[in-house]
Structure formats: C-alpha cells, structure tokens
C-alpha positions in Angstrom: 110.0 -13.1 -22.1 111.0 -10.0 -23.7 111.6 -6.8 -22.1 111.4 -3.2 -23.3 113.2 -0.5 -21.2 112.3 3.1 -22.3 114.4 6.0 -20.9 115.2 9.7 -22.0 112.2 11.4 -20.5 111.6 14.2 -18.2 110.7 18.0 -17.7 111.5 19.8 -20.8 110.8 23.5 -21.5 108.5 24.2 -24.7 110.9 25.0 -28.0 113.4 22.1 -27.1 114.2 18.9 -27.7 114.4 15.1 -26.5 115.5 12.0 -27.4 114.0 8.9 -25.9 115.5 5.4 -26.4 113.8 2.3 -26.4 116.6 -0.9 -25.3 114.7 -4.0 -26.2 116.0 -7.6 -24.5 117.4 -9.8 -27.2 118.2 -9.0 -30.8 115.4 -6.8 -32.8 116.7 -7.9 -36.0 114.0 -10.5 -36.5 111.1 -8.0 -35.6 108.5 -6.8 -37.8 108.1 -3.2 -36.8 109.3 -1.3 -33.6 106.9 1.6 -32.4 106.4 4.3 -30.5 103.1 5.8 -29.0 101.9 7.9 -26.8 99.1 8.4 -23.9 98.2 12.0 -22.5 96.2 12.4 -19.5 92.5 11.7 -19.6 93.5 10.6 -23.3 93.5 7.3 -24.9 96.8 6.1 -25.9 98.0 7.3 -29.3 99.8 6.5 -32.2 103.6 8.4 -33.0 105.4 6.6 -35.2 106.6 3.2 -36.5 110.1 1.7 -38.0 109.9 -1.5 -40.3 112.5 -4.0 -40.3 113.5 -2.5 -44.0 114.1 0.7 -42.4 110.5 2.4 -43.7 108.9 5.2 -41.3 105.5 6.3 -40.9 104.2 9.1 -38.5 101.4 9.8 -36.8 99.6 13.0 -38.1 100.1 15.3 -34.9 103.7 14.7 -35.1 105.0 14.6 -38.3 107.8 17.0 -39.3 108.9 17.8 -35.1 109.7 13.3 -34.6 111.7 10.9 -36.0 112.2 7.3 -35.1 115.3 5.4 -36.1 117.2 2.4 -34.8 120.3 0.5 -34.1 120.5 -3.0 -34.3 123.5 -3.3 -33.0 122.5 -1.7 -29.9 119.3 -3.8 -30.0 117.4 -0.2 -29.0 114.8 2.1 -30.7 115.0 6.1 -30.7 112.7 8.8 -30.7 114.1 12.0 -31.2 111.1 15.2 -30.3 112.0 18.4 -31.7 109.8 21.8 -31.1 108.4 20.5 -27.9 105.1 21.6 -26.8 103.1 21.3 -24.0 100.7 19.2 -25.9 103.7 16.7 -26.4 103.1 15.8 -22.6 102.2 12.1 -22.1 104.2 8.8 -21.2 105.7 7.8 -24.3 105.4 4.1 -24.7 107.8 1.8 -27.0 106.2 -1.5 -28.4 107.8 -4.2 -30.6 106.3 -6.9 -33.1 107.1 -10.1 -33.5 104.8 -11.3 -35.5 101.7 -13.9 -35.3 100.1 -11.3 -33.1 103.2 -11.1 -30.6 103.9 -7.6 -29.4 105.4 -6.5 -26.3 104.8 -3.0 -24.6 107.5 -0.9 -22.2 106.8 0.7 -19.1 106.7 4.0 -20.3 108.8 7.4 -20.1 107.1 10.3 -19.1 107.8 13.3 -21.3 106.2 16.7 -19.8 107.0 20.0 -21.2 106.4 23.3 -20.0 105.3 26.2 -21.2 
C-alpha cells in the first residue's frame, strides 16, 4: 500500500506564490514518473506537470512558465512550486506516482484557491 500525502495549499491572493509538496510512503527512487494535476470545479481533472526518474519535466500547456515540479529523493517527496497565481489556478491539486505495469497511486488532494 502506498500512500501519497499532499500539503502546502490554501487561500492565496492573485500575484503570489505557493509551494505544494507531495511526501510519498516508501522510497520514490524506483518510480517511473511523479505527477501533478489538477481538478477545478465543475471541471474534469487536468494535467500540470510531470518529473521522470532522469530528472526530465514536462508541463501542461496552461501552466507553463508560472510551475515547476522538482523532487528530492532523499526526502522521498515531490514539489510544486505556483508562481503568478491566478484565480483560474483554483482547484485541488492532486499528486500521483507511477510504478509501472499500470501501477499508479493518487493523493487526497490540496486545495489551492486564489483570490482576486
């Protein structure tokens, strides 16, 4: 059983910033990616970004340039760091790790909700 614990969330004012973290149980050095989405209200759930095992980032398109994932191994945990928050950066952020062989694991979710 693998558990994913996302924190750093909360009420943020548009123009600033937040960092979410990601603390997954056991060590992530043997996953294939680590990921974060996202899921507005009345919206489906939504790609942000993704961090190989090599280190390689991709973004989704409505974030690029204001996100940046990273991890520490050591820490067994997975960041997200928002800049330039805006109020269409509200949602529950969601963390998500691969294992492979179609074994991925999901956190509860940190809701992020910024205001204009």
């Amino acid at each position: 059983q693998v558990q994913l614990v996302e924190s750093g969330g909360g009420l943020v004012q548009a123009g600033g910033s937040v960092r979410l973290s990601c603390v997954v149980s056991g060590s992530i050095s043997s996953v294939n990616y680590m990921a974060w989405h996202r899921q507005a209200p009345g919206k489906q759930r939504e790609f942000v970004a993704v961090i190989s095992s090599g280190g390689s980032t991709k973004y989704g398109d409505s974030v690029k340039d204001r996100f940046t994932i990273s991890k520490d191994i050591r820490k067994n945990t997975v960041y997200l760091q928002i800049t330039s928050l805006k109020p269409e950066d509200t949602a529950v952020y969601y963390c998500g790790v691969d294992f492979g062989s179609s074994d991925y694991w999901w956190g509860q979710g940190t809701q992020v909700t910024v205001s204009s």
